[in-house]
TORPA-4810 file (N, C-alpha, C, O; in nm, 3 decimals):
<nodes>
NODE_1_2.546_0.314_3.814_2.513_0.437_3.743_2.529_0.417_3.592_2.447_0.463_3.512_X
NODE_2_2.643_0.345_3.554_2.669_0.338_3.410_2.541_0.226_3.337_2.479_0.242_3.232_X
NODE_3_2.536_0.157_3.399_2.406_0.029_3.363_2.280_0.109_3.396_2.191_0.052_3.334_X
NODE_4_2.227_0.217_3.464_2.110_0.309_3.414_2.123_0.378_3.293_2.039_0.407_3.209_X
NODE_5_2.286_0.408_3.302_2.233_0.536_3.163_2.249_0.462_3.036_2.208_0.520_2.936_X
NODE_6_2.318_0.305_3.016_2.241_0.238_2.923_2.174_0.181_2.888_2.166_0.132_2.775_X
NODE_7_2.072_0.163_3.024_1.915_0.137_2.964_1.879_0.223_2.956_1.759_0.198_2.946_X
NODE_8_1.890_0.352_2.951_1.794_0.480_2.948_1.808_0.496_2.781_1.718_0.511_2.698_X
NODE_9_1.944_0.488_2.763_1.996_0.494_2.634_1.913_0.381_2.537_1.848_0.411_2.437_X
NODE_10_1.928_0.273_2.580_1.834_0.181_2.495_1.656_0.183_2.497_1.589_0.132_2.407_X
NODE_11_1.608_0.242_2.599_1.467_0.272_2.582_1.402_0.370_2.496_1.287_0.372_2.450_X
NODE_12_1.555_0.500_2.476_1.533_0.605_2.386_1.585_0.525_2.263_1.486_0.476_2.210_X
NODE_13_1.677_0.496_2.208_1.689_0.409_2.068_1.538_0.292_2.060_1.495_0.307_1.945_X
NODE_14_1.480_0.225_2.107_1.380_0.173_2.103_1.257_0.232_2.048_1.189_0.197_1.952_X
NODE_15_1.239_0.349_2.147_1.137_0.459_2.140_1.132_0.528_2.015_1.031_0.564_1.955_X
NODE_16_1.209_0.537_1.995_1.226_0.623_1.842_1.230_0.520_1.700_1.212_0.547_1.581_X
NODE_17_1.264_0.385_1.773_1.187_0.316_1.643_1.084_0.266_1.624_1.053_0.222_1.513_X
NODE_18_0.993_0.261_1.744_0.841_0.231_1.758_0.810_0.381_1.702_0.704_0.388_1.640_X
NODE_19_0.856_0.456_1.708_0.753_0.619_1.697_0.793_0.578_1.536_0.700_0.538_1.467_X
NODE_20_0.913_0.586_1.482_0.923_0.540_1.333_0.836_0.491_1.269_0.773_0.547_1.179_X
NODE_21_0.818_0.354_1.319_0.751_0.238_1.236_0.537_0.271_1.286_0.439_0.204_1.256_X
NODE_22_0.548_0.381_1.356_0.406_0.399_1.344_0.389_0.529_1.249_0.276_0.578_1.255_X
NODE_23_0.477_0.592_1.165_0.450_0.714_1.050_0.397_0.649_0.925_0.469_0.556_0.890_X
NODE_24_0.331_0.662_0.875_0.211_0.582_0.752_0.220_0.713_0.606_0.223_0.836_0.612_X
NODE_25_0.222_0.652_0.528_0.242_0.663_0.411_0.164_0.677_0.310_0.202_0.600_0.221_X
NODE_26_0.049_0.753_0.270_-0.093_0.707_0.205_-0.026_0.755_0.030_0.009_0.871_0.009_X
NODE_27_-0.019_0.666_-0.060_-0.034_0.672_-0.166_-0.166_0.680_-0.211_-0.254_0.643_-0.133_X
NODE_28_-0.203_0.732_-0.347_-0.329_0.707_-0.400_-0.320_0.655_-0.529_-0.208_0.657_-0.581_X
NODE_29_-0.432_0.601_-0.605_-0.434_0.576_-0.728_-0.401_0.689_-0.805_-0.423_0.798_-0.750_X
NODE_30_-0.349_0.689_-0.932_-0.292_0.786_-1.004_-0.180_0.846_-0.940_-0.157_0.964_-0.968_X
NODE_31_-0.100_0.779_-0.850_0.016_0.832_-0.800_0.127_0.768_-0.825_0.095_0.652_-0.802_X
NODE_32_0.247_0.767_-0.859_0.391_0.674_-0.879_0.366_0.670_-0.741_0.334_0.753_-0.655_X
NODE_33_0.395_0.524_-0.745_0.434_0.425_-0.651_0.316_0.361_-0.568_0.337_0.297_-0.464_X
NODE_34_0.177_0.385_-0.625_0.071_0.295_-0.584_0.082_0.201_-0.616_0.132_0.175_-0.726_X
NODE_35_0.036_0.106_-0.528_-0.014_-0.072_-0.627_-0.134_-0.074_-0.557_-0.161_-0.027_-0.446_X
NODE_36_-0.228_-0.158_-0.666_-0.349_-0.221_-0.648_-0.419_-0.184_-0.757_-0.363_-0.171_-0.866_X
NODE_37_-0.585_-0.157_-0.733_-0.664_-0.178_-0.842_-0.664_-0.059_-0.934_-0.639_0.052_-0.885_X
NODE_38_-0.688_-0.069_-1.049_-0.685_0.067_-1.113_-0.824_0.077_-1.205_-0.896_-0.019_-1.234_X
NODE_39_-0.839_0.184_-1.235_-0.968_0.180_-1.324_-0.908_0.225_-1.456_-0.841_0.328_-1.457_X
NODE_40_-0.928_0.156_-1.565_-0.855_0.137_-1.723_-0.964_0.263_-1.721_-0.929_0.360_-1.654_X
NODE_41_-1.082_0.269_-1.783_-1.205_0.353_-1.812_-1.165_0.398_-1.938_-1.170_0.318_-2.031_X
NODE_42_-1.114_0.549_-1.964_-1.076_0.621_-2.078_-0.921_0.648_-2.061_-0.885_0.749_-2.121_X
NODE_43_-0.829_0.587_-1.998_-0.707_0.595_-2.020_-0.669_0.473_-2.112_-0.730_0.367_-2.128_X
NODE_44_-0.543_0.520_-2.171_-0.458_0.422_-2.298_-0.451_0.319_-2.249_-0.422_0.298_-2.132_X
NODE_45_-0.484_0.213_-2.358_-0.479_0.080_-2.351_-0.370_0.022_-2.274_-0.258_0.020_-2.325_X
NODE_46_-0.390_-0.031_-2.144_-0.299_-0.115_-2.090_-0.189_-0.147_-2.154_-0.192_-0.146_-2.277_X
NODE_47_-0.127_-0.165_-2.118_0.002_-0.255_-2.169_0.029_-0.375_-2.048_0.028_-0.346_-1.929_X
NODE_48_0.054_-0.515_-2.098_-0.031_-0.595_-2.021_0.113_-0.661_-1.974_0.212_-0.644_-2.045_X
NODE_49_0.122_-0.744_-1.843_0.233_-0.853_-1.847_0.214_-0.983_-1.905_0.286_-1.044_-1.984_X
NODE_50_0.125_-1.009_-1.862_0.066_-1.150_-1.929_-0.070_-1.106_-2.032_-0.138_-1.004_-2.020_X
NODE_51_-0.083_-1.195_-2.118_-0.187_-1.151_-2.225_-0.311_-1.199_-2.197_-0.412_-1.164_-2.258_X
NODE_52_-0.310_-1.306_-2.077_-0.453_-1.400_-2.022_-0.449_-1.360_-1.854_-0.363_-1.345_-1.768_X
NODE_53_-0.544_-1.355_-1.862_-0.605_-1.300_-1.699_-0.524_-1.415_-1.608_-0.454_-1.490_-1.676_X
NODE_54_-0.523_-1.431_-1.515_-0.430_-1.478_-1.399_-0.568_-1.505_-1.302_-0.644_-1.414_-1.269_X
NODE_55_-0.586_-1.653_-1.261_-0.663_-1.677_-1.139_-0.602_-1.792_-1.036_-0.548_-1.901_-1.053_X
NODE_56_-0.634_-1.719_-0.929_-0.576_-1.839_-0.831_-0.723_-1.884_-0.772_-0.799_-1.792_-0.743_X
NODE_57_-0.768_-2.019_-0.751_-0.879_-2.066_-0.715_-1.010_-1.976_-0.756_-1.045_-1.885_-0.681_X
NODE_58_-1.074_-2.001_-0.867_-1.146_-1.927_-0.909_-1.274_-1.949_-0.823_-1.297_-2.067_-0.797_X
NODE_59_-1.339_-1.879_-0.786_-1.495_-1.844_-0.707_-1.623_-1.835_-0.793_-1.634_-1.772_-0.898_X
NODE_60_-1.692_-1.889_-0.747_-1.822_-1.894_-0.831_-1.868_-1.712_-0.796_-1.870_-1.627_-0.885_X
NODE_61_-1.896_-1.690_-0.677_-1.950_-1.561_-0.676_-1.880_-1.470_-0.745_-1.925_-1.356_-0.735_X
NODE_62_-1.780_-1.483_-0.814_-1.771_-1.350_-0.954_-1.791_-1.408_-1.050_-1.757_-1.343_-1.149_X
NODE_63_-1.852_-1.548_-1.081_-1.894_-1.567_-1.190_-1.826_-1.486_-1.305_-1.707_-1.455_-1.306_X
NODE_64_-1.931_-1.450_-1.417_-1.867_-1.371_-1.531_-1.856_-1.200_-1.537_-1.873_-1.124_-1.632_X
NODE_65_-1.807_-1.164_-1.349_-1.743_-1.043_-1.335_-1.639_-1.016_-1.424_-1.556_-1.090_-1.478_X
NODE_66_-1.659_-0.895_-1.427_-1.487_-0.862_-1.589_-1.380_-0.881_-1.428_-1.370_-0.890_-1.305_X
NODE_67_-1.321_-0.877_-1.561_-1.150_-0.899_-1.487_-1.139_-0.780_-1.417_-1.230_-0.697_-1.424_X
NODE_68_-1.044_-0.760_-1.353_-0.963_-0.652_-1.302_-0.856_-0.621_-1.316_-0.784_-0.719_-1.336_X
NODE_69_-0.792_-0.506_-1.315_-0.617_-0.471_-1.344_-0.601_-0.385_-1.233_-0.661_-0.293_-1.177_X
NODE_70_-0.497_-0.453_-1.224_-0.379_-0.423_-1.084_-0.268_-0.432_-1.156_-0.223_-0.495_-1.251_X
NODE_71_-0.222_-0.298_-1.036_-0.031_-0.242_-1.054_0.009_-0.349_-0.961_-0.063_-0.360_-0.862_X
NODE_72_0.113_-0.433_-0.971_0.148_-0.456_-0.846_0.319_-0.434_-0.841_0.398_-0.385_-0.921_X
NODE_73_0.335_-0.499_-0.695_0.527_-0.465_-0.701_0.575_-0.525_-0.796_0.484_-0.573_-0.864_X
NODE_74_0.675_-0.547_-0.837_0.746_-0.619_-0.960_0.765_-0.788_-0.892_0.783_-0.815_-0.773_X
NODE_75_0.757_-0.864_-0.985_0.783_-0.982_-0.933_0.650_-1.061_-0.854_0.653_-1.182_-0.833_X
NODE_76_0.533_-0.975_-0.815_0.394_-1.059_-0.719_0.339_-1.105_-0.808_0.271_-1.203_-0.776_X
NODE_77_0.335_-1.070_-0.946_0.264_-1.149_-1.077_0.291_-1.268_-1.078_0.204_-1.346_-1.116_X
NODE_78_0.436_-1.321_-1.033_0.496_-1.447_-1.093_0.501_-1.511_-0.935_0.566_-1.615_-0.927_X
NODE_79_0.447_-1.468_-0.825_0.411_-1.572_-0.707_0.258_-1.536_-0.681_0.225_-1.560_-0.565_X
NODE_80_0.175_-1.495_-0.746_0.071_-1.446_-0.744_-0.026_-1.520_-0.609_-0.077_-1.461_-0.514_X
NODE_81_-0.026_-1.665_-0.640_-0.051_-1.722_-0.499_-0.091_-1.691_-0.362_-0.191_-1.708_-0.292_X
NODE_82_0.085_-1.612_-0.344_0.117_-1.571_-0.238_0.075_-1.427_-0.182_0.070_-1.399_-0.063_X
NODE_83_0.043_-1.333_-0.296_0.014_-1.202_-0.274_-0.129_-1.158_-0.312_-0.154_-1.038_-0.292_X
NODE_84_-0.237_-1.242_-0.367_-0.367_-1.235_-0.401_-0.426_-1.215_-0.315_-0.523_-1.148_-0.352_X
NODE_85_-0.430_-1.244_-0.140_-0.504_-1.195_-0.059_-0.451_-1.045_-0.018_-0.521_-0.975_0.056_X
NODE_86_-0.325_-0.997_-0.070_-0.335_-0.850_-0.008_-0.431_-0.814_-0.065_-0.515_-0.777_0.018_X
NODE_87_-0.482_-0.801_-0.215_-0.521_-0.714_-0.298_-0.704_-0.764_-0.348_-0.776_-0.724_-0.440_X
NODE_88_-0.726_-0.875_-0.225_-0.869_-0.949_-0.207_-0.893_-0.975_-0.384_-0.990_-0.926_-0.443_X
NODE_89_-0.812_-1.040_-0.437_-0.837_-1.064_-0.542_-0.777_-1.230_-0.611_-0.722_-1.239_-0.721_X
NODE_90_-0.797_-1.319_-0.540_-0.763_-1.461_-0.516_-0.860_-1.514_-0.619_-0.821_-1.597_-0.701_X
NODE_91_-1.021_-1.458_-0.620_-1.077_-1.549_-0.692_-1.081_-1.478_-0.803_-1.104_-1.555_-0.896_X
NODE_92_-1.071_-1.387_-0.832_-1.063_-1.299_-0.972_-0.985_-1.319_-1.043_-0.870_-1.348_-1.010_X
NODE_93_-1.049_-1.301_-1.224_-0.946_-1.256_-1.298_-0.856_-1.151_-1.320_-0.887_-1.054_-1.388_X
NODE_94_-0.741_-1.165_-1.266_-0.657_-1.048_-1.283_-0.589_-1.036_-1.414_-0.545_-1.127_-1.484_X
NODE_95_-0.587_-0.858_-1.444_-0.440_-0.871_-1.518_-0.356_-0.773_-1.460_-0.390_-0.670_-1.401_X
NODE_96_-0.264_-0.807_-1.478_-0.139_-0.770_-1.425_-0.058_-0.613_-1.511_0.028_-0.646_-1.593_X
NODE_97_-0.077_-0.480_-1.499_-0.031_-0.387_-1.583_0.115_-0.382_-1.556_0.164_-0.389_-1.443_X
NODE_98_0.197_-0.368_-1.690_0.306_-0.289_-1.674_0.374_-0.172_-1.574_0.327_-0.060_-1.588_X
NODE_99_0.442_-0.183_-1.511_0.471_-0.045_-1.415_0.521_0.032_-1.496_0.534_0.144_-1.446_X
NODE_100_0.572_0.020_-1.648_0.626_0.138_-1.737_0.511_0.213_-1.742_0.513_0.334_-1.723_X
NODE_101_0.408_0.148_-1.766_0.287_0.175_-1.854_0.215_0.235_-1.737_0.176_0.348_-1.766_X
NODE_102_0.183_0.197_-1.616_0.138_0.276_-1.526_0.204_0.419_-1.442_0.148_0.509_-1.380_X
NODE_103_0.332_0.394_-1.469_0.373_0.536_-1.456_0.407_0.611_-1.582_0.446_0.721_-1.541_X
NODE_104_0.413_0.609_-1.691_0.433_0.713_-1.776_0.341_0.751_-1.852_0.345_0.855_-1.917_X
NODE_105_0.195_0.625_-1.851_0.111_0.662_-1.935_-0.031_0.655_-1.814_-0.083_0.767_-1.818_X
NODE_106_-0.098_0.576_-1.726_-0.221_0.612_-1.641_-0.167_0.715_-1.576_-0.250_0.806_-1.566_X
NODE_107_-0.024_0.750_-1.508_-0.074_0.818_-1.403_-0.068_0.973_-1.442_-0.119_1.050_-1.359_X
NODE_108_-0.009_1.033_-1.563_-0.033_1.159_-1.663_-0.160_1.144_-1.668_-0.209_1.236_-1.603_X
NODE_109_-0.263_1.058_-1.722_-0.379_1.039_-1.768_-0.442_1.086_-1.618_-0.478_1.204_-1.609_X
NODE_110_-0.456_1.008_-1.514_-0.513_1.030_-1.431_-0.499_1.146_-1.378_-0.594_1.215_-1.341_X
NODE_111_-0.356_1.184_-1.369_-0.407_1.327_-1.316_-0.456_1.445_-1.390_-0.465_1.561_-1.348_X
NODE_112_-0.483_1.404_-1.489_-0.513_1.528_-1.601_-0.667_1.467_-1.586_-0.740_1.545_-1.525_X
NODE_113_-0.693_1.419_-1.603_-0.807_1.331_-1.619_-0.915_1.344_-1.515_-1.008_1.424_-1.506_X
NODE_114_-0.869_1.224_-1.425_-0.908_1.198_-1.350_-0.945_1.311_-1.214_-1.050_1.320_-1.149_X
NODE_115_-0.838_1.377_-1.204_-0.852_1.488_-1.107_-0.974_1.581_-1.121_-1.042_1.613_-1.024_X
NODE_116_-1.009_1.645_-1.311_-1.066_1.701_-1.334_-1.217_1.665_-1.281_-1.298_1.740_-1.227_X
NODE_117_-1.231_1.492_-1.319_-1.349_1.409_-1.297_-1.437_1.466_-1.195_-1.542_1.530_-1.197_X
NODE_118_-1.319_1.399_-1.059_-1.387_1.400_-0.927_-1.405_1.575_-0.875_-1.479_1.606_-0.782_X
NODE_119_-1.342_1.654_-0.934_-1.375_1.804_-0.910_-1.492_1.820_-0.956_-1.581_1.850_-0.876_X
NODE_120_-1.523_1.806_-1.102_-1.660_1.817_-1.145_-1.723_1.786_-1.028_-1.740_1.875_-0.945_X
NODE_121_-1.767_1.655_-1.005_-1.821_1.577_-0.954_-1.881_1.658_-0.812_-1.998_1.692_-0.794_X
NODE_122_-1.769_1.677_-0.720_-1.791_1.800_-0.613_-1.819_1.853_-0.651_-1.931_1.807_-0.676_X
NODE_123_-1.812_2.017_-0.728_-1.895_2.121_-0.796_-2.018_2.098_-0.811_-2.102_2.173_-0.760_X
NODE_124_-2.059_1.965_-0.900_-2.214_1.937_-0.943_-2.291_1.936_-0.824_-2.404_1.984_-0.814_X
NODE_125_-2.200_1.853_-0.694_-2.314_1.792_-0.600_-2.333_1.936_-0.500_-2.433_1.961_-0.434_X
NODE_126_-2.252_1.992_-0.506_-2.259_2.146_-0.380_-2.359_2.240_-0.386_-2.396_2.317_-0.297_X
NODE_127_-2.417_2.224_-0.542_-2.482_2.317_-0.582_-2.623_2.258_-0.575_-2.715_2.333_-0.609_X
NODE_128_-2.650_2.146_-0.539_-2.779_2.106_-0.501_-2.826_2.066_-0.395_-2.739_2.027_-0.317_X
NODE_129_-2.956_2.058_-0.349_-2.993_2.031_-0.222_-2.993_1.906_-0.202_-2.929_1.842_-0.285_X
NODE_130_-3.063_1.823_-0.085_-3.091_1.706_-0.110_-3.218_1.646_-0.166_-3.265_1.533_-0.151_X
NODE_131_-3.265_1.757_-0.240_-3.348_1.686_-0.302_-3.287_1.645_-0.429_-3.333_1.546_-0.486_X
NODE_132_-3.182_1.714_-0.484_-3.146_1.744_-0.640_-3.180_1.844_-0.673_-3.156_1.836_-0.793_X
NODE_133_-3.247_1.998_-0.648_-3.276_2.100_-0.715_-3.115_2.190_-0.663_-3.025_2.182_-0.579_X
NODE_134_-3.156_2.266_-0.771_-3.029_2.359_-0.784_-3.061_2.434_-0.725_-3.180_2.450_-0.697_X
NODE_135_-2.925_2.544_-0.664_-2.909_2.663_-0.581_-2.894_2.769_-0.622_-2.882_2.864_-0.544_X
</nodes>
C-alpha cells in the first residue's frame, strides 16, 4: 500500500512538471526581454557592441545584403559560432545591439512608434475592398 501511494505521489510530481515545461512564453519585438532581429528604421542610432559586423562562414546568397541587428542574451556575441543558427543568421552580417540601448532607448521608441505604425496600417487596410477602393 505504501509503495502505491508513492508512485502515485511521483506520477503527480512528474505530471506537474511536464504540464510546467509545456506553458510558452511569447515575447515580441519592442518588448524588454526579446532577443533577435530588430528593425533600426527611424529609431535612435544603435549603440553598437562591436563597431564591425560579425560573420560566421559568410554565404554567397546574401551577397551585398545590409547587415542585420540583433538583441541577443548577453555573452552569445562573444561565442557567436555557437548561437548563429538560433537566430538563422550564420551567414550574415550581424551587429550585435547593446541591451542598455535596446531597452531604454528602441523599446520606448517602438512602442510609441511602432505600435502607432501597425494600427495605421490596420485602419488603412479595413476601409478598403479588395480591390483598393474605399468604403
Amino acid at each position: 500500500m505504501r509503495g502505491k501511494m508513492l508512485y502515485a505521489a511521483m506520477l503527480v510530481v512528474c505530471g506537474a512538471k511536464a504540464l510546467a515545461a509545456d506553458v510558452g512564453l511569447s515575447v515580441n519585438v519592442g518588448q524588454p526581454g526579446f532577443f533577435g532581429q530588430i528593425d533600426i528604421g527611424g529609431a535612435p542610432a544603435p549603440r553598437l557592441i562591436y563597431t564591425q559586423p560579425v560573420v560566421v562562414a559568410p554565404e554567397a546568397r546574401y551577397g551585398d545584403a545590409p547587415p542585420i541587428y540583433l538583441h541577443v542574451p548577453p555573452g552569445y556575441e562573444r561565442h557567436w559560432r555557437r548561437h548563429c543558427a538560433e537566430y538563422d543568421a550564420c551567414g550574415r552580417r550581424v551587429y550585435f545591439v547593446r541591451d542598455d540601448w535596446y531597452n531604454r532607448e528602441y523599446v520606448p521608441h517602438y512602442q510609441h512608434y511602432g505600435d502607432r505604425d501597425h494600427r495605421d496600417d490596420r485602419d488603412h487596410h479595413e476601409d478598403r475592398d479588395d480591390h483598393g477602393d474605399r468604403h
